[in-house]
C-alpha angles and dihedrals in degrees: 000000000000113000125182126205115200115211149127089259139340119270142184090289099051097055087048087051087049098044089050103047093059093063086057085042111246138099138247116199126196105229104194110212102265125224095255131170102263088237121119085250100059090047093047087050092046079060104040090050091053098041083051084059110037144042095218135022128214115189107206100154113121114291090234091062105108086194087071090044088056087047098052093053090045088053086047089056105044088034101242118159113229130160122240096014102191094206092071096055124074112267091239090056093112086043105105088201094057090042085059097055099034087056086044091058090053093051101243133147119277137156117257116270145174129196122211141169090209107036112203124195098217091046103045081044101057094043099041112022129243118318120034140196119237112193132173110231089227113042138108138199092037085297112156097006111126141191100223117194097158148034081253095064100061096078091085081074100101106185104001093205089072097047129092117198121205134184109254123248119202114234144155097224138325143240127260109183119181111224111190105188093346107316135105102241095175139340126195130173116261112212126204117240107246116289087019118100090189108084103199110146083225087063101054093276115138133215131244132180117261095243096185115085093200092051090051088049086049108050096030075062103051083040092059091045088057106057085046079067100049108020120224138151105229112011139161117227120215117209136168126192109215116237088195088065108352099248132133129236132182110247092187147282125273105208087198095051113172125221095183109128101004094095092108091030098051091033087224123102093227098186094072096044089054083049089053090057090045084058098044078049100052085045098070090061 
């Protein structure tokens, strides 16, 4: 079979997706999103062009993207199955402010926050503790998120109204779990490189197996919650235990998650259940 993985540009992830899928002999092409007309008609062509050519079709590209919107309702017209069909998710998905609230209405664990035009030290302080978390509600890779201890700091804060703050929780590392359709597929600790306290792998932290059965129970679980909560095909889930009570607490979803690198850390070969999904795909054609 024939798959095609739509994306800017292909990653890590994406060469591990198409090595693995030869020796199960198929391929995995990367389909860059083409300059196209916005009409109805360029977009249905831009479709039509990639189901000709493939069994299965994977929309990576980013959520905000209101090209993929438009292709997804193209593919639910013309039936055509396709994974992570944006048009199906709420537009906000990749927003971390409306994660936040959307977590907190469905009455899942989060960590405090506050939002403000006009952030104030002695305010967020006394609301949130010292120090506090500025994050930006659109970044990825740990970008724009910032340990503020001062009025000072808060300089880094281009912009307040697209910051969240939220009170810090110490921790030693936190939890990514891959959830594919609404299950939990796999979860490993993501540890900070030394003098970072964001442990992103794209940041120079590193992975490490989740030893204890009852915490992988626990956080596939509020995962899954999660993306019940904000409903996406193929998430991972962020999530931090707190060392000051031992209590978990969701961080956010990234809607672009990457596999590449966690096989040994997350004990599952993600690459061929993701496979599984494109054929079952590619079945109901």
């Amino acid at each position: 079979m024939k798959f095609g993985f739509i994306a800017g540009k292909p990653q890590k992830s994406f060469e591990c997706l198409a090595k693995r899928a030869a020796l199960r002999g198929h391929e995995v092409e990367h389909i860059p999103l083409a300059d196209m007309p916005l009409s109805l008609s360029g977009v249905t062509a831009f479709v039509n062009s990639c189901a000709a050519n493939y069994d299965a079709l994977h929309y990576y590209a980013g959520l905000a993207d209101p090209i993929g919107i438009a292709f997804g309702q193209v593919c639910d017209d013309l039936g055509i199955p396709l994974l992570n069909n944006r048009s199906r998710v709420p537009h906000l998905t990749h927003n971390k402010m409306f994660q936040t609230l959307s977590f907190s209405r469905a009455g899942l664990p989060i960590p405090a926050t506050e939002f403000t035009r006009s952030p104030d030290w002695e305010t967020l302080s006394s609301k949130l503790g010292n120090p506090v978390v500025a994050k930006r509600v659109r970044g990825t890779h740990g970008d724009h998120v910032h340990i503020i201890r001062s009025q000072e700091d808060l300089s880094v804060v281009e912009g307040p109204s697209d910051y969240l703050f939220q009170e810090y929780l110490p921790h030693r590392n936190d939890v990514r779990v891959l959830v594919l359709e609404g299950n939990a597929i796999c979860g490993y600790r993501r540890v900070p490189a030394e003098g970072d306290f964001r442990a992103n792998l794209a940041r120079g932290g590193y992975a490490e197996p989740l030893a204890d059965d009852g915490e992988k129970d626990t956080v596939f679980r509020l995962a899954e919650a999660a993306v019940t909560a904000m409903p996406h095909d193929l998430a991972g889930v962020d999530i931090i235990k707190s060392e000051t009570d031992g209590q978990y607490r969701l961080i956010e979803i990234n809607t672009n998650p990457s596999w590449y690198g966690i096989a040994e850390s997350a004990n599952t070969q993600f690459e061929d259940i993701l496979l599984d999904t494109y054929e079952a795909l590619a079945a109901k054609r």
